[in-house]
ROPA-444328 format. One line per field, with one value per residue (C-alpha): x, y, z; residue in one letter; residue number from 0. Coordinates in steps of 0.25 Angstrom, whole numbers, plus 5000, padded with zeros to 4 digits. Layout:
# ROPA-444328
X <- c(X ...)
Y <- c(Y ...)
Z <- c(Z ...)
r <- c(A ...)
k <- c(NUM ...)
This chain:
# ROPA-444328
X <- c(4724 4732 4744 4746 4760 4756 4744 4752 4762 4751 4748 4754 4765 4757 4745 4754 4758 4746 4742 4755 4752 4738 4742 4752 4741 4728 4732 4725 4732 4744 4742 4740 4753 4760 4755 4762 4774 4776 4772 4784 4792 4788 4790 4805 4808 4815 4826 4824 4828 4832 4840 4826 4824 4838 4846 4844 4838 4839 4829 4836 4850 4853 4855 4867 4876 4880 4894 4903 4906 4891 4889 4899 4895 4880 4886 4896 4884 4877 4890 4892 4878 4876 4889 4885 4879 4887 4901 4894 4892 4877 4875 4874 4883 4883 4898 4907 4919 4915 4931 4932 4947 4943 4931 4943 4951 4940 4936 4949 4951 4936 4942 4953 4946 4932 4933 4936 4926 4931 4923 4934 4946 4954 4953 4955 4963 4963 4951 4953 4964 4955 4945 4952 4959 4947 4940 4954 4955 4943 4942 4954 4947 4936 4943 4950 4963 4958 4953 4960 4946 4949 4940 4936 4926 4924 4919 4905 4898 4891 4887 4876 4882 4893 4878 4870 4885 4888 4872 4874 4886 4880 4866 4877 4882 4872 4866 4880 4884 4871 4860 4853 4841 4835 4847 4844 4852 4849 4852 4849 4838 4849 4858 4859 4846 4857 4853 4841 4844 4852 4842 4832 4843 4846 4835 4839 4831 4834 4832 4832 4833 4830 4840 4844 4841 4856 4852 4862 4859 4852 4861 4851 4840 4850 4854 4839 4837 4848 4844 4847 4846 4855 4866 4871 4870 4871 4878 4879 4893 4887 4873 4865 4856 4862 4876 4876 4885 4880 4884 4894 4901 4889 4884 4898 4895 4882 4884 4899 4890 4879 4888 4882 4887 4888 4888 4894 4888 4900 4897 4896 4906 4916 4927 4923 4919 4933 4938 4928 4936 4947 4942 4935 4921 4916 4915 4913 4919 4912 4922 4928 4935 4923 4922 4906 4907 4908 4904 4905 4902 4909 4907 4920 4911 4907 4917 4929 4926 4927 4917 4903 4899 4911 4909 4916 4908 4918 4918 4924 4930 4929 4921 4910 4913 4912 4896 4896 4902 4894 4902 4895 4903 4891 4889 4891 4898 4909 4913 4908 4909 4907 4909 4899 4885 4890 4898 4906 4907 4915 4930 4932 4925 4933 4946 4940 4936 4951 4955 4948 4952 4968 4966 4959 4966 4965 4968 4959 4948 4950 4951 4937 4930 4936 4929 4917 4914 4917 4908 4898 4898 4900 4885 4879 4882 4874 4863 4860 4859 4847 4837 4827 4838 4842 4855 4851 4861 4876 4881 4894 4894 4880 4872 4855 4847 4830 4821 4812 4804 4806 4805 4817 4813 4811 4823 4829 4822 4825 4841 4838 4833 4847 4853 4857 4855 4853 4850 4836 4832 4819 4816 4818 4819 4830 4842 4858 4868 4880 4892 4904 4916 4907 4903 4916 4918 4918 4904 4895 4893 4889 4880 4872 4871 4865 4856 4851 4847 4840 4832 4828 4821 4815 4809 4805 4799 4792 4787 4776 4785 4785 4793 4807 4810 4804 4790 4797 4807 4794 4786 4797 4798 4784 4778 4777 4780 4792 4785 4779 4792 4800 4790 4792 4809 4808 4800 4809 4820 4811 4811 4825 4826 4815 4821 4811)
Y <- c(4986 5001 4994 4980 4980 4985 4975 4965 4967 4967 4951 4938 4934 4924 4931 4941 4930 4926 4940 4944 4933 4935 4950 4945 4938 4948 4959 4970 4968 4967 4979 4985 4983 4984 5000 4999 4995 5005 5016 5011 5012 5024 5031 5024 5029 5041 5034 5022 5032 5046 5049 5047 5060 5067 5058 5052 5039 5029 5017 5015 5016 5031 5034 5041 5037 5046 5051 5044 5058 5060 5047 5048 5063 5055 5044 5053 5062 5051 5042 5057 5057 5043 5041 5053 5045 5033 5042 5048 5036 5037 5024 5009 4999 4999 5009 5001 5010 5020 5029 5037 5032 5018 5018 5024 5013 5001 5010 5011 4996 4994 5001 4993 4981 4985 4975 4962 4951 4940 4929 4931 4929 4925 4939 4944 4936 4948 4947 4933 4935 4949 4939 4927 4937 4944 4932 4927 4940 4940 4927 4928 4940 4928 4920 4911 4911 4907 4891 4881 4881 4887 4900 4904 4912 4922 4937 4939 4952 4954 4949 4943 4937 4930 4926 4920 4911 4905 4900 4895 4888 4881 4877 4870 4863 4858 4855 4847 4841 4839 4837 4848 4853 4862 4872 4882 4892 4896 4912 4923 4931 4943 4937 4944 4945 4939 4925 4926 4929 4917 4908 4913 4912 4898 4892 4890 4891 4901 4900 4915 4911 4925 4930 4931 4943 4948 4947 4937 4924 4914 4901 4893 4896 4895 4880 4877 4881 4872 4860 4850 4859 4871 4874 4888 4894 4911 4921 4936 4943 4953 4953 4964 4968 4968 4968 4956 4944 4930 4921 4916 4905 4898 4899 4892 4882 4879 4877 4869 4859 4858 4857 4869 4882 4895 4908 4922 4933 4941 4952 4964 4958 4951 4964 4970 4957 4952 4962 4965 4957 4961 4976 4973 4968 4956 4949 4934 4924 4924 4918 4908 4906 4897 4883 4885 4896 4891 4906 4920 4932 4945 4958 4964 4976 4980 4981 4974 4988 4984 4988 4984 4970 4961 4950 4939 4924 4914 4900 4890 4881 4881 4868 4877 4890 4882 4880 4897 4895 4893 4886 4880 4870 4867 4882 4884 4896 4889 4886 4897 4897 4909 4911 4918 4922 4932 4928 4940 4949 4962 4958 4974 4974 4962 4969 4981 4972 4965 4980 4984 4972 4974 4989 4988 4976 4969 4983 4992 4983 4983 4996 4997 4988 4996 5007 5002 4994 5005 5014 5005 5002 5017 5018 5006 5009 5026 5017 5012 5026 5029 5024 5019 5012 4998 4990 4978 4966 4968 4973 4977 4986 4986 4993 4988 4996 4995 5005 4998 5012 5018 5015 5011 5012 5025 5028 5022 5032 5043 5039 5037 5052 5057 5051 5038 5024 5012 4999 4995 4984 4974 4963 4969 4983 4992 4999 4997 5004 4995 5004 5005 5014 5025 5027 5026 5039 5052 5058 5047 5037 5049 5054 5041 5043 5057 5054 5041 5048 5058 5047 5042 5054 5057 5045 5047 5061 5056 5042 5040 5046 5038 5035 5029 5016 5014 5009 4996 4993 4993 4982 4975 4975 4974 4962 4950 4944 4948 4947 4963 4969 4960 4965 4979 4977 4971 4982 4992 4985 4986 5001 5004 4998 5008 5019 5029)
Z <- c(5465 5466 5471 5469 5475 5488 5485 5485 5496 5507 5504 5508 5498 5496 5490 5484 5475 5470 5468 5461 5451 5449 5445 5435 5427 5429 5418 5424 5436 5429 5424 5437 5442 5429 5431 5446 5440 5429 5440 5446 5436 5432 5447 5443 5428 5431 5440 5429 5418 5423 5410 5401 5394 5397 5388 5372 5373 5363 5359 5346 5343 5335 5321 5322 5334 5346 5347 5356 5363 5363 5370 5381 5383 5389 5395 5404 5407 5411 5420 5427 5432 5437 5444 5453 5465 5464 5464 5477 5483 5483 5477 5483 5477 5463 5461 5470 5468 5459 5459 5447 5447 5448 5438 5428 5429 5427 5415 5410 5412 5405 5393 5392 5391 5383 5372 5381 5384 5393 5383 5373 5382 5373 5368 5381 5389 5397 5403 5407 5416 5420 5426 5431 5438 5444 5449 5456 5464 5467 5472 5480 5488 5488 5497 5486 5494 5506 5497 5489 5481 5467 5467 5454 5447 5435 5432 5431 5426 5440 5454 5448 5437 5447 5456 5443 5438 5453 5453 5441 5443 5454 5448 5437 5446 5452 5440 5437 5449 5456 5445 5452 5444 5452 5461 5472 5477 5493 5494 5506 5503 5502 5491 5479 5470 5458 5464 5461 5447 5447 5451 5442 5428 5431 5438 5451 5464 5475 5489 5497 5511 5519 5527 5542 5550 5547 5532 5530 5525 5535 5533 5542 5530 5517 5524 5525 5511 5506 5496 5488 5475 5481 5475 5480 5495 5492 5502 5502 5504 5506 5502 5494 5501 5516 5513 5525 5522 5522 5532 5521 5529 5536 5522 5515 5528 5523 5507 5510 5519 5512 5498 5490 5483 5491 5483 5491 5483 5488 5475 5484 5494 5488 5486 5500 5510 5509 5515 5527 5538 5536 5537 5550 5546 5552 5538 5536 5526 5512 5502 5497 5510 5515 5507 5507 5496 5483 5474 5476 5470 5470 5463 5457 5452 5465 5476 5466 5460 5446 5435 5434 5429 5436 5447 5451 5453 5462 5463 5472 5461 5447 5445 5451 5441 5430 5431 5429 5415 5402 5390 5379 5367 5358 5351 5338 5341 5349 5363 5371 5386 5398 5411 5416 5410 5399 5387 5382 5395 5398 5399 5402 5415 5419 5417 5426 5434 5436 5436 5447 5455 5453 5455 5468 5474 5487 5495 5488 5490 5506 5506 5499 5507 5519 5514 5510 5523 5531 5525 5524 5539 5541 5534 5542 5556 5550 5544 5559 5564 5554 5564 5554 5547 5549 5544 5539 5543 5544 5530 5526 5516 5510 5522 5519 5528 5531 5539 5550 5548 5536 5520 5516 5503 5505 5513 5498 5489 5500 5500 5483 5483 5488 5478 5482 5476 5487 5487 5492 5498 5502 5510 5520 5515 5514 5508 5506 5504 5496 5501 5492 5489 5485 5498 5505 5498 5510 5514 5505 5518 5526 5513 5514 5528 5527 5517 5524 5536 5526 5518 5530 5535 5523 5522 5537 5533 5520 5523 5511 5500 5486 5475 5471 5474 5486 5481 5472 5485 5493 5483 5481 5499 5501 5489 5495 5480 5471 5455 5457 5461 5451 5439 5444 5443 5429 5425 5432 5422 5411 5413 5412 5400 5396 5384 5388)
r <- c(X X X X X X X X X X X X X X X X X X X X X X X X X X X X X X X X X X X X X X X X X X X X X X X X X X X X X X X X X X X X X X X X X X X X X X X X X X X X X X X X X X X X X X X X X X X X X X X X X X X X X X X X X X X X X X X X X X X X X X X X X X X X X X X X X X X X X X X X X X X X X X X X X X X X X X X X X X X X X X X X X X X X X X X X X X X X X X X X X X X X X X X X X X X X X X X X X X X X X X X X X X X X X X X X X X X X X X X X X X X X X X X X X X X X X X X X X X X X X X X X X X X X X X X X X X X X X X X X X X X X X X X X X X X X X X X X X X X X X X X X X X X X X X X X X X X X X X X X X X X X X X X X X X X X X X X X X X X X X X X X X X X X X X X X X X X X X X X X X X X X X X X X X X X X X X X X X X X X X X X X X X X X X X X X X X X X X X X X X X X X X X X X X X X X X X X X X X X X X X X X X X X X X X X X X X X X X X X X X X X X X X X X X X X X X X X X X X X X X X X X X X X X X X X X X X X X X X X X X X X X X X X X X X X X X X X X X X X X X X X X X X X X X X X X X X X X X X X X X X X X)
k <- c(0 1 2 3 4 5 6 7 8 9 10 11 12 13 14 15 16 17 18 19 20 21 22 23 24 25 26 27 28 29 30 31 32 33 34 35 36 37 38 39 40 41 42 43 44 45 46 47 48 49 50 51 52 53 54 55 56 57 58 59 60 61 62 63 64 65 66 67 68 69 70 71 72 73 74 75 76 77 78 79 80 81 82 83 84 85 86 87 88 89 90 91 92 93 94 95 96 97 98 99 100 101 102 103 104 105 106 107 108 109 110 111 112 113 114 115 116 117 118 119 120 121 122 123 124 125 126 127 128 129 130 131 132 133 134 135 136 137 138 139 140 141 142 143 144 145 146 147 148 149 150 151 152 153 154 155 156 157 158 159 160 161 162 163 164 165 166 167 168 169 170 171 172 173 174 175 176 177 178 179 180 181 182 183 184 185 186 187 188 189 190 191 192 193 194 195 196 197 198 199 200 201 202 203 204 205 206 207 208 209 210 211 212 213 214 215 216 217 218 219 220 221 222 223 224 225 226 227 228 229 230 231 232 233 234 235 236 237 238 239 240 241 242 243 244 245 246 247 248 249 250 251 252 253 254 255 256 257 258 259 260 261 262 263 264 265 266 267 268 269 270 271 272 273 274 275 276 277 278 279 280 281 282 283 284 285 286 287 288 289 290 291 292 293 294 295 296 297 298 299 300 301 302 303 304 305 306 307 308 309 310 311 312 313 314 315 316 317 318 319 320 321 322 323 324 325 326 327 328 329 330 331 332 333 334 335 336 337 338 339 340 341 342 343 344 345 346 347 348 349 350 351 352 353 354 355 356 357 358 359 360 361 362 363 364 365 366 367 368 369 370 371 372 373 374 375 376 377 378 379 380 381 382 383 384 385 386 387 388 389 390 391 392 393 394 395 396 397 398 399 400 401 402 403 404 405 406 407 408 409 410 411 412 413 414 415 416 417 418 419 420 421 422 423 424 425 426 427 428 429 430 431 432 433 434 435 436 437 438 439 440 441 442 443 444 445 446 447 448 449 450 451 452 453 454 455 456 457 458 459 460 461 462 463 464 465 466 467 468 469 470 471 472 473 474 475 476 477 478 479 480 481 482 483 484 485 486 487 488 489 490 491 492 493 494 495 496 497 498 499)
């Protein structure tokens, strides 16, 4: 048994099953595949740790400190190097602005602020009035003008974050209103991976209905999965991996009639879908402005351009809000209560985040999403002239993309190879490319465009090359059951917590 992955992925799901568990319980199989998963990791430890050797490392604290000077003379070195590619524009996602002038200012607004903490507010009642404030611009670009339901919400530290409070809030409220004991939450196979995350935390059942051929969700399907224990309907605007939006007002249809909640994880969308149809974009409704949605999520630090860790969690009404919060009276170390999951959270990234709203304003974000759709349908419509490409669905600004001849895992690790850092994709299997201001920039469209056409042939030329990530995209594609791939990811987390 040389390979037991590739083993594995040539059974019926069925079989694989049986055959995964057994191996979990027959040590010297185990061990077997323990030894595929640290070669693995060990063809990945120098992009995993390419510092190892060329810097101090430290696995217990020094006996006489560094000097400040010292410490920034590394840590500059090191900021200089890896903001290379993203400044570039090599890079999907992850810097969604990215201007020197602007980072400046958040920093300068982060200084400012370094000691608040939005737990203590009556210390810094600042930070109060920096969040209420964030959650009600947001929610006016949300659609909460165009209701007389209050729309509320608060700031979370993420996208995930805001997914994991609005499940909860509606499990509690099942729990309270209902009696519910057991709760399901109906997604497309598409939503984000943070509903899963959700369900597992608080013991909530999840239904992923695959989607229709357009990648969108299938409404027919979610309807059909619908029962008495649901409690949350999902929609995507736009999802992850196609960059397609849901059906979100056959969707509101759906959970309105059938008197569930229905969560929009607009955190890629929610500063750039609001201005698509105004631009010229055939967009449709995904906000507050139909009834059926009663949450959404929306990512201040990704196109709201504000720091990393913000997000925004909305709510049709605060009865429903109130089931995110924690509050306890019966500790010894007094009343305590929290909004969202943390307790004492970084009241400094709330104030850049509030910064960066007030700076940018309601015309500086058109103007963005101008660019960036633009640009993004600029590299669709080259993407379709590669003739062993496909477009997946109709995105907007996060183009996926698969080869009906090719890899295109290893169309990845060729585009990898030239310095870039893309999304990959399975099931099925492909690449995106989450278009932001970075690559508005002149020449970088073009540069992806060039070097595309250039992965493409080399992967043509040199069909059985090996390496990068190609392999664990591949399993992860290929097994018909998940355990194996999820071992190998937790032990890929283990190693960069590795001091080597």
């Amino acid at each position: 048994m040389s390979d037991l992955p590739a083993i594995l992925s040539k059974l019926p799901p069925a079989v694989a099953q049986l055959l995964e568990s057994f191996l979990r319980r027959v040590p010297v199989l185990r061990r077997q595949l323990d030894r595929q998963y640290d070669a693995l990791i060990d063809d990945l430890a120098a992009s995993l740790h390419p510092y190892q050797g060329k810097l101090p490392a430290y696995t217990h604290l020094p006996r006489q400190g560094r000097t400040r000077a010292d410490i920034l003379a590394e840590m500059t070195t090191l900021q200089q190097e890896e903001q290379q590619r993203w400044r570039a524009g090599y890079v999907s996602g992850a810097v969604y602005h990215g201007d020197p002038a602007h980072i400046d200012f958040l920093n300068e607004v982060y200084a400012l602020n370094s000691q608040s903490n939005p737990l203590h507010f009556d210390l810094w009642p600042s930070t109060v009035k920096y969040e209420a404030e964030i959650v009600a611009m947001t929610a006016h670009l949300l659609g909460a003008g165009a209701t007389t339901d209050p729309i509320v919400g608060t700031v979370t530290s993420g996208g995930t974050e805001s997914i994991l409070l609005a499940m909860r809030a509606y499990r509690d409220r099942a729990r309270a209103a209902r009696g519910l004991k057991r709760t399901r939450i109906v997604a497309p196979a598409s939503a984000h991976a943070a509903f899963d995350k959700a369900a597992q935390y608080f013991d909530m059942e999840l239904v992923r209905v695959p989607v229709g051929p357009d990648y969108r969700a299938d409404v027919a399907a979610m309807a059909a999965a619908l029962d008495h224990n649901t409690v949350a309907l999902v929609g995507s605007a736009p999802s992850f991996p196609h960059g397609v939006v849901d059906s979100i007002p056959a969707l509101a249809e759906l959970a309105h009639s059938r008197g569930v909640g229905l969560h929009v994880d607009a955190c890629l969308g929610g500063f750039v879908m609001p201005f698509a149809r105004e631009l010229g974009y055939a967009a449709p409704d995904f906000d507050f402005r139909l009834p059926g949605v009663t949450s959404l999520s929306a990512d201040t630090h990704k196109y709201g351009y504000a720091a990393k860790g913000t997000s925004v969690v909305l709510y049709r009404g605060e009865a429903l809000r109130r089931y995110q919060y924690y509050a306890v009276a019966d500790w010894p170390g007094g009343l305590y209560f929290s909004p969202t999951l943390a307790g004492s959270r970084p009241g400094a990234l709330s104030a850049a985040c509030w910064a960066a709203l007030v700076n940018t304003g309601e015309a500086g974000y058109r103007a963005a999403a101008a660019r960036i759709l633009a640009t993004a349908q600029l590299i669709r419509r080259w993407i379709e002239q590669i003739p062993d490409l496909v477009v997946l669905g109709d995105p907007y600004f996060v183009i996926a993309f698969a080869s009906p001849t090719l890899d295109i895992y290893r169309v990845l690790d060729a585009m990898n190879a030239r310095g870039w850092s893309l999304n990959g994709l399975h099931r099925p299997a492909a690449i995106h490319l989450c278009v932001t201001l970075r690559h508005t920039e002149p020449g970088v469209a073009q540069r992806f465009f060039d070097d595309l056409q250039a992965a493409v042939a080399h992967v043509k030329a040199h069909p059985a090359e090996q390496g990068g990530m190609a392999p664990v995209y591949g399993m992860a594609a290929t097994l018909p059951m998940h355990g194996i791939v999820e071992d190998l990811l937790k032990r890929m987390v283990d190693a960069l917590y590795r001091v080597e």
